[in-house]
N, C-alpha and C positions, 0 to 999 in steps of 0.2 A: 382343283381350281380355287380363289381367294375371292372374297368377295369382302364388304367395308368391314372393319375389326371395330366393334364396338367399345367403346372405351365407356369411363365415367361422365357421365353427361348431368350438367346442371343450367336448366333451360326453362324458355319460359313457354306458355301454352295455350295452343289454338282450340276453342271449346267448339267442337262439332254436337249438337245434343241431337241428336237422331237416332231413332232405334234401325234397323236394320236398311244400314247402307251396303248396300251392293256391289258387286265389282265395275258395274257398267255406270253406276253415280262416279265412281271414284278413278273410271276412264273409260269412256263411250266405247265400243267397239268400233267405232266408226274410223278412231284413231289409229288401231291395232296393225300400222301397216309396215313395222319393222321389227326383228329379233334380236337387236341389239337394245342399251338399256338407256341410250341417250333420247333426248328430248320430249321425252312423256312428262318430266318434270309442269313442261306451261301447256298441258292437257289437263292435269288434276282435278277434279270434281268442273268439267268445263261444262256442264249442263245446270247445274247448281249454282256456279259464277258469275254464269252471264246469261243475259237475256237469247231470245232465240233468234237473233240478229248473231250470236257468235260474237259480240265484238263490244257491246253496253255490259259494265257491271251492274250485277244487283246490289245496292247499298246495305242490302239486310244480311248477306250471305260474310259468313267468320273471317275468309279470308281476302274477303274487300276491305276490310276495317283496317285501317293505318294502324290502330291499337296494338294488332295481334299481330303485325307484320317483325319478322324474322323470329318466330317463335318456333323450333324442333322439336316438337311431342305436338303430338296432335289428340285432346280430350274424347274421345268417341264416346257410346252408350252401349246399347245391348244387339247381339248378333249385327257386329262391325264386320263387313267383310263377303256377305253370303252372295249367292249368286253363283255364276258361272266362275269355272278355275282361268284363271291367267297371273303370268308373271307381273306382266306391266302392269299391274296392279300395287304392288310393293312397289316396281320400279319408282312411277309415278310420284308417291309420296317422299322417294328416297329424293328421287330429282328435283320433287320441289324445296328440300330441305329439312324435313322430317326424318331424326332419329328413331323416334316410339311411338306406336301409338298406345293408348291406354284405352281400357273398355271394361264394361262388365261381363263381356264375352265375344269371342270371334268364331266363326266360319272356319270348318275345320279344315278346308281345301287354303284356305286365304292364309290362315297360321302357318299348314306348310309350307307356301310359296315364300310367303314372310322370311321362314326363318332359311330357308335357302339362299336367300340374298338380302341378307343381313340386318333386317327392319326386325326391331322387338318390340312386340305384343306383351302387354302389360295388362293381366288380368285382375281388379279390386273389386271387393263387394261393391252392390248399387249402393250401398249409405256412404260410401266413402266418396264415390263415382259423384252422385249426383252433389253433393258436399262441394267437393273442386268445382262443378260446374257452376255452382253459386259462387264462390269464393273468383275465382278466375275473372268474374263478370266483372265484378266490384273491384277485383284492383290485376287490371291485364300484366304488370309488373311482374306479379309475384312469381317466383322459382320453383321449379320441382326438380331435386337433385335425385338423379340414378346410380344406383352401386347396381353393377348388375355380380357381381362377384359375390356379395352378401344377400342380394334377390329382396334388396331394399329399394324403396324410392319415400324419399324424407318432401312433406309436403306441411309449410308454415312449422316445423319443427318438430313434426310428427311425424316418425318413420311406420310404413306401413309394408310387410313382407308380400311378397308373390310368388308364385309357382311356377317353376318354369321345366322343361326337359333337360336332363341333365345332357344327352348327347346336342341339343339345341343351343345351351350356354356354353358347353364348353365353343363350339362353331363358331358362336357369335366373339367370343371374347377371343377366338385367334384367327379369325375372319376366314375362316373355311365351308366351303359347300361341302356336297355330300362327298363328291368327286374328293377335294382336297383332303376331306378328313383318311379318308381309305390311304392317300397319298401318302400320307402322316406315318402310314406303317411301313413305309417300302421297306426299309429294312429289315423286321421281323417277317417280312414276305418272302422278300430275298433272300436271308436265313434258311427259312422253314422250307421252300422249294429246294435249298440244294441240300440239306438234310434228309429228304425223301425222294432224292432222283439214287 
């Protein structure tokens, strides 16, 4: 199966500074009441957003700010992700319009989900991590351009490398699940069964 094909992305970015946001900040279970991957988008961090009316923004919260508004990389901090496994989690961020998120580290259940449907996690030291989150304040404009090919991400003219799984990257950059990648080989399967019948 196929899921969003990540391209090069050069975008601006929404500073979350929280240490370990959870699956259920970043979408209540309350929500969780479909399997498909639509409308989790205007759920995303809805305990965080608004008040407990459900319906008043918080004016303090990243993604109230006019500033930050259409921004796709989302700035995170350390153990981004943790909590209970769910998809609509990635969903979420994807539907709100979020390509990356960036962190000093994720949640190892949240990565895999991530990279199943198509959202790349972007690992950097905390010097460089909390650095953007200063820099970002001060001028909400500024661009962070992603080469996910070279496992670059270039920030004010400084390219800074990350690590990433190589069966994960190749996924992301031909927009395949786990499903679609195996897909990939029908032929050498097809091959190789009538070779040994």
């Amino acid at each position: 199966m196929r899921t969003s094909q990540f391209k090069d992305l050069t975008a601006t970015l929404a500073p979350l500074l929280r240490d370990n946001v959870d699956t259920d900040q970043i979408i209540p279970a309350r929500y969780l009441t479909a399997t498909n991957k639509k409308g989790f988008g205007k759920r995303l961090f809805m305990d965080l957003r608004y008040e407990e009316d459900g319906k008043t923004p918080r004016p303090d919260f990243v993604l109230n700010q006019k500033k930050f508004k259409g921004a796709k990389i989302l700035l995170g901090h350390k153990n981004f992700g943790c909590g209970s496994s769910r998809e609509h989690a990635p969903w979420a961020l994807l539907g709100a319009g979020f390509n990356a998120v960036i962190a000093i580290s994720f949640a190892d259940i949240f990565r895999n989900n991530s990279a199943k449907n198509g959202l790349l996690l972007i690992e950097l030291p905390r010097k460089i991590i909390d650095m953007m989150h200063t820099e970002v304040v001060e001028n909400p404009k500024e661009k962070a351009a992603i080469n996910l090919k070279n496992q670059t991400i270039t920030w004010k003219k400084q390219a800074h490398s990350f690590p990433i799984n190589p069966f994960v990257k190749r996924c992301l950059m031909e927009g395949l699940d786990d499903i679609g990648y195996t897909l990939s080989f029908a032929d050498q399967i097809k091959a190789y069964e009538q070779k040994t019948r």
